[in-house]
N, C-alpha and C positions, 0 to 999 in steps of 0.2 A: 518477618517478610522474606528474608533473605534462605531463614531456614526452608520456608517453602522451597522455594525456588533450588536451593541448594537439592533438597528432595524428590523434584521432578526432574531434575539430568539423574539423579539417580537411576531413577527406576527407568527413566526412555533407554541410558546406559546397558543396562540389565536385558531389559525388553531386545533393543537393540541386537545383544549377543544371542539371546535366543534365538531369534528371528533369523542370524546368518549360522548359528547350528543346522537349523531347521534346513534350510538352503544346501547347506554345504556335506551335512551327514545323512539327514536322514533322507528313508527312503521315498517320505510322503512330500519331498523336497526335489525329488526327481524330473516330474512337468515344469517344475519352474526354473531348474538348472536346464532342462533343453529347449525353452522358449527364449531364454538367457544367451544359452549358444547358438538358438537359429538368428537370434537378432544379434551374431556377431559381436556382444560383449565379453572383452577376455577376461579370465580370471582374475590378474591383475588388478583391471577397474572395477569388477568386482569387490575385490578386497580391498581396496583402495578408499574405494567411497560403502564399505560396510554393508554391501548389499545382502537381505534377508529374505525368509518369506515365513507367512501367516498361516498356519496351519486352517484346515475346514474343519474347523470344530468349534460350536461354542465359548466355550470354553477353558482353553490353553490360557489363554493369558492370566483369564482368573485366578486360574489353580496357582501358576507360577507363581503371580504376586502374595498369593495366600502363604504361598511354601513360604514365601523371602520376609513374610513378618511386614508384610506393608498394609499399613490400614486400612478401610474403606474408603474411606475419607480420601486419602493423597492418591489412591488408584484411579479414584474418578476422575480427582483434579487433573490428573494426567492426559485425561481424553483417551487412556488405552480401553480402561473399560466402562461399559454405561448401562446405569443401574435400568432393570426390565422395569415396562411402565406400570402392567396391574396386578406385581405380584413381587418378593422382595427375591433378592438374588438382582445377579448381573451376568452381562456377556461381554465375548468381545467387542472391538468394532472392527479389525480388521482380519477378514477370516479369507484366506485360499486367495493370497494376492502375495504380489512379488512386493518387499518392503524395499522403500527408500530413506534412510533414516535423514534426518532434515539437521543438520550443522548451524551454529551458529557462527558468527566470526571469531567467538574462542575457544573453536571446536568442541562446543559440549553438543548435546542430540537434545535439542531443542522439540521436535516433532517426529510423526513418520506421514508419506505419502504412499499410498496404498493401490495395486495396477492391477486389476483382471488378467487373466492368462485367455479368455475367451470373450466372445460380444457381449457378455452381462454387464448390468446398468448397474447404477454406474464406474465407468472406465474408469478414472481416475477418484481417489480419496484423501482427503488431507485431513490429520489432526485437528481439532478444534481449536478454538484460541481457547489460548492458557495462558499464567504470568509466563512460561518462557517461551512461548509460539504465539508470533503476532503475524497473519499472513501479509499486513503491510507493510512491515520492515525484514523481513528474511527470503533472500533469495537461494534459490539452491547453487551448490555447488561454490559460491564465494567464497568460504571458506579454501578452498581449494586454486581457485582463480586468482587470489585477491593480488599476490607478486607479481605473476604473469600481466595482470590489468598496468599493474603498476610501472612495469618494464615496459611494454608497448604503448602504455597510453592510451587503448583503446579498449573499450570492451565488446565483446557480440551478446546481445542478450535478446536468446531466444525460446520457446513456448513448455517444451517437454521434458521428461528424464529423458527418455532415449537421444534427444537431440543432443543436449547436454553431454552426455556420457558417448555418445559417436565423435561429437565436437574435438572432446577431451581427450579421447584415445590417440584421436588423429594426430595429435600435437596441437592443434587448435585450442587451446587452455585457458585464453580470455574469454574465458563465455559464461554465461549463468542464465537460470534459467528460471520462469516467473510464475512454477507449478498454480495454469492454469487461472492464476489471477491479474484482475487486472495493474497494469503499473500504476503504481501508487507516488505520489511525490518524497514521500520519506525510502523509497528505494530509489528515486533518482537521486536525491543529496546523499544517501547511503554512498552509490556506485561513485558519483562528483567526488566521494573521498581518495577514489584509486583510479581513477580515469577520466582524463576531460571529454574524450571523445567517445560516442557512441554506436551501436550499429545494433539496431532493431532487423531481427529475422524474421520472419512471416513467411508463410508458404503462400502459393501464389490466387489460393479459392478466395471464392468472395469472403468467407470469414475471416482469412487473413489479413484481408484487405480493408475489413472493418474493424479487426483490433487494432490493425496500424494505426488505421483512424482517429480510434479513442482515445491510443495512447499519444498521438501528439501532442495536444492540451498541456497536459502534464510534465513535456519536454522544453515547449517550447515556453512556459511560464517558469519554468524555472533554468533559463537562461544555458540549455547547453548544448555542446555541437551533436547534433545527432545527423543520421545517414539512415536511411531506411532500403535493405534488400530483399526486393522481394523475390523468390527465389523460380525457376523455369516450372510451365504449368504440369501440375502432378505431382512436383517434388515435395518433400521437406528436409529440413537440413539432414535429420538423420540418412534418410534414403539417396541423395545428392551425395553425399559425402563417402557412402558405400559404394556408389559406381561410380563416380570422378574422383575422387581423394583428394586430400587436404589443400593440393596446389590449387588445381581447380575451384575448388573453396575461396578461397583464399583470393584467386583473382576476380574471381564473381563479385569479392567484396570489396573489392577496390571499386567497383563499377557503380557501388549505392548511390542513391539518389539523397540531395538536401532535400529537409522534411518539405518545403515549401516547393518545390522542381516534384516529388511527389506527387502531393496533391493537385497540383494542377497537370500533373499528366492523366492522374486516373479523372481528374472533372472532363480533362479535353478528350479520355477516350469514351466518356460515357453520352457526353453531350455533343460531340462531334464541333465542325467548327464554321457551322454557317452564321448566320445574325443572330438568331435566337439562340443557337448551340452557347455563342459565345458569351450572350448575357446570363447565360445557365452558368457558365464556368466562373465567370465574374461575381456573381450572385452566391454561388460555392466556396469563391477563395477569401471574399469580404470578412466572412467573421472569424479566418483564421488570420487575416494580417491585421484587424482590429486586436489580438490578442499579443501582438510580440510589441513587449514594453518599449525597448527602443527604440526613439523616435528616429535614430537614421538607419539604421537598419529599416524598419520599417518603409521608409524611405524608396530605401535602395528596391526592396520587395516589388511595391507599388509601379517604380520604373520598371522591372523586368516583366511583370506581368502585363503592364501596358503595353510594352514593347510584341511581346507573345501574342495578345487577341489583338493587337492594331485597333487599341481603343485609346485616346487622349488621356493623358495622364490624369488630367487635373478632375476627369472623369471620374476613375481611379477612386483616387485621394479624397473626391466628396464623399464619396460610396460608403469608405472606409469610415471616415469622420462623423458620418451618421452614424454610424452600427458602434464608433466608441462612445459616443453622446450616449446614445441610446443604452448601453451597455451600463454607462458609470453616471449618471446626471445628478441621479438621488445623493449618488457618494463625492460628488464634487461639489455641488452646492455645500458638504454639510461636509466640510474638510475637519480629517483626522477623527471622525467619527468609525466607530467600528462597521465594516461592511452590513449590509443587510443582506437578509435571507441566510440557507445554510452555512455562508460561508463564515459566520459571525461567531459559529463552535467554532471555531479554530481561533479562537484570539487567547495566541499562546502563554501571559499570563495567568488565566484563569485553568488551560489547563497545569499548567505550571506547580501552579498552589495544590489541585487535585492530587498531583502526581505525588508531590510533598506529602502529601495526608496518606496515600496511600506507601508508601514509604514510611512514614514517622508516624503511626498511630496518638503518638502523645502530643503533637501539634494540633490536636481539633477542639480542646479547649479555647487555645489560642484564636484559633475559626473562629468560634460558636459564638465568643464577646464580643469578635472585631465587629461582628454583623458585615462581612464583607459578601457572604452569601446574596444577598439584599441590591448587592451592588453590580451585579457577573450582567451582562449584556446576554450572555448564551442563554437562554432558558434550559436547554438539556445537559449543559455545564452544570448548572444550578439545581436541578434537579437532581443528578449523579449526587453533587456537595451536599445536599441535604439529606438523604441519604445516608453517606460519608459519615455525618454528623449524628445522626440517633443510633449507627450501629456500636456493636460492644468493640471497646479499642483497643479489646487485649490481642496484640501484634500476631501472637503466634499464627491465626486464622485470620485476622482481618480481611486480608484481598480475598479470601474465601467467602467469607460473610458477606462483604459487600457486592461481589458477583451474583450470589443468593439470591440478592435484592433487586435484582434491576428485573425490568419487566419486559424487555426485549431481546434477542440476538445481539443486535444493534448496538446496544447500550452494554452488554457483556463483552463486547470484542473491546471495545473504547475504553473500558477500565481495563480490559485484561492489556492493552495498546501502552495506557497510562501508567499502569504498575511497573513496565517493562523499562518507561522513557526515563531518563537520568534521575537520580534523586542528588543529593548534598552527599560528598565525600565525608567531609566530618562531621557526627554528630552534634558536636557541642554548638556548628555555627547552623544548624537545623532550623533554630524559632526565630532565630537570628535572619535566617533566610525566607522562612514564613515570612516574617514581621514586615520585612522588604517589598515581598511581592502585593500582601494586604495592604501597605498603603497604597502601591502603584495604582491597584485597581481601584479603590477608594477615590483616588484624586484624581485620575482620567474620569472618572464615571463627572464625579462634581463639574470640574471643567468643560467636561461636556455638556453636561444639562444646562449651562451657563450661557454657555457660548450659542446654542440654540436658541436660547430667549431673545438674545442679544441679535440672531440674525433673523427673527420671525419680525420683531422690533423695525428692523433696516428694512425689508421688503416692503412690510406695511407703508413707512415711510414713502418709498418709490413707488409704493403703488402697484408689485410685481405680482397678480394675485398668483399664478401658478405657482412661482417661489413659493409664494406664502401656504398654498395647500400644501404643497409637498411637505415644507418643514415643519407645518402641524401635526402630520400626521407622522412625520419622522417622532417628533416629540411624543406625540399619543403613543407612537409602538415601543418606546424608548423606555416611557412611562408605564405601562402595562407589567414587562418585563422587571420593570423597578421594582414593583409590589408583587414580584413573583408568582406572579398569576401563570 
């Protein structure tokens, strides 16, 4: 597994230096060395951050990896080249675009991102997921930022390469950038490793203004200071920072708003602030202050906004208390039960063990008897593991083969996600560490089903029939899942 992986910085390595030849000598490198200089990137940052470009041609990349003795097979896995649909051969994927090669935190070239030099569709291109490019754990430019995060304590993370690479020139150096996707909660605990505090960039259109959106969620459930600037209308940071310069920057970003002073200024500018303006804004701010786990921050929230529409707090606070009831009931009633609905793939154990197997091919014997499969809560956890389980587990392919198999995108990024997340440093404590996680889920599962019985039991007693549907059918879907349907 490892030799994969070892094999694909190889070749992105390679790729990589072609791509800034191509840039830097040749003459077919020329539009995208003066597209480079009209957008005022110097040579330096250039060469700093390994900038390349893709030849228009078929291809280039093919022949290269042919030349360098790399097989079919590890070209593909790489996402540089992909095999044509109705007839054998391959091409590139990135043709007649400026390359950004994609870093990891220990600076290997994990991916590339791919930029039009013209209005063809589409503008932006990233790498596919691989075992070494997960787009929800890798941010650009980190690598590069990561000291600077560390010294200030703060980070700016905002949308583009160019912003990025304007940022960074500037001296502006705490910044990364989120090529195009959305934040993901393993980039926020990523960033949480080198800076407490945050500062989300958005340009100031309504799309801006609807990623900031999204990405609160994500910020504010995983407990960290963040500030949101949204930037003068027209601009974006690259273009701001080219006619005001760094200072200016700089003091704009002292000026960010808390995520929560945010959102409630864009509901009070959308809904204005008569009677009904204001039960619009209240109506708005309800399910994000239902979301911040502390209850006295939350609190505090609930007073300032009351304070703001000149509505009674305790207003407020009902408003709130419904939308968290409403939100959690299933999962309170049926305490220490793994959430329901999507969020239930995530129950870090199961993937835990997944990650283990892909990692340690010779742990799925150990799998296959425990019958802990039998026991996973995620249905699509459990799906992946069975899987896992009938493929050939000779290591050297495996996370290949098992990619093979999956029957969606979806399900191909979450292995390739899984492949990438921690395995056991030592081998020898490997089954040892299997063996660990297979009881855990074993004995949560039992405990569970138990304990259920036990409170379908109590309801009845009291007579509480709604209790009692709910938990039945919490049991039914519990059950369901049990028998791996």
């Amino acid at each position: 597994h490892n030799d994969l992986k070892e094999t694909l910085f190889r070749i992105n390595r390679k790729v990589m230096d072609r791509y800034q030849t191509h840039l830097i000598k040749d003459t077919a490198g020329q539009p995208a060395r003066q597209y480079l200089e009209n957008r005022h990137i110097t040579p330096a940052v250039m060469d700093e951050f390994h900038l390349g470009f893709a030849m228009d041609q078929w291809d280039d990349v093919v022949g290269f990896l042919k030349k360098a003795r790399i097989s079919r097979q590890a070209a593909v896995n790489s996402g540089l080249v992909v095999p044509r649909k109705n007839s054998s051969g391959f091409y590139d994927r990135f043709r007649n675009r400026i390359m950004f090669p994609i870093f990891d935190i220990n600076m290997q070239v994990a991916g590339f991102g791919g930029r039009v030099m013209d209005d063809a569709m589409p503008k932006y291109m990233n790498s596919p997921e691989t075992p070494v490019y997960s787009k929800t754990r890798i941010l650009y430019g980190l690598h590069a930022a990561k000291t600077h995060c560390r010294t200030t304590g703060v980070v700016h993370i905002v949308e583009g390469y160019f912003d990025f690479l304007t940022l960074y020139q500037h001296g502006i150096t705490n910044t990364v950038a989120t090529l195009g996707t959305a934040l993901t909660p393993e980039h926020v605990r990523i960033l949480k490793g080198y800076a407490p505090a945050m500062i989300l960039v958005f340009d100031s259109d309504a799309a801006g203004i609807a990623a900031a959106k999204r990405s609160i969620k994500t910020f504010v459930n995983e407990g960290v200071e963040t500030r949101i600037l949204i930037l003068p209308k027209g601009e974006d940071p690259d273009t701001f920072v080219m006619k005001n310069g760094a200072p200016a920057f700089q003091k704009l970003a002292e000026t960010a708003r808390s995520v929560m002073a945010f959102l409630r200024e864009v509901a009070m500018e959308s809904h204005g602030m008569s009677v009904s303006g204001r039960a619009k804004v209240l109506a708005d701010m309800v399910p994000y202050l239902a979301d911040i786990q502390d209850s006295a921050l939350r609190s505090l929230h609930v007073r300032d906004l009351a304070e703001t529409l000149g509505i009674d707090e305790t207003a407020v606070l009902e408003k709130v208390k419904e939308q968290v009831v409403q939100g959690r009931y299933p999962r309170d009633t049926v305490a220490d039960t793994p959430p329901a609905g999507p969020e239930r793939s995530s129950d870090p154990r199961e993937r835990q063990l997944l990650s283990l197997m892909l990692h340690s091919p010779d742990i799925i014997g150990q799998v296959r008897d425990s019958g802990v499969l039998d026991h996973f809560y995620s249905e699509r956890l459990c799906r992946i593991g069975r899987i896992m389980v009938q493929a050939d587990p000779d290591p050297k392919f495996f996370v290949t083969r098992v990619m093979g198999g999956m029957a969606s995108d979806e399900d191909r990024e979450l292995v390739a996600a899984l492949a990438m997340s921690g395995g056991v440093d030592d081998s020898d404590s490997l089954p040892a560490a299997a063996a660990a996680v297979i009881q855990r889920i074993i004995r949560i599962r039992k405990k569970t089903d138990s304990r259920l019985t036990a409170q379908i039991k109590q309801a009845e007693k009291s007579c509480d029939t709604d209790l009692m549907e709910l938990l039945r059918l919490k049991q039914q879907e519990l059950r369901q899942i049990y028998n791996g349907q």
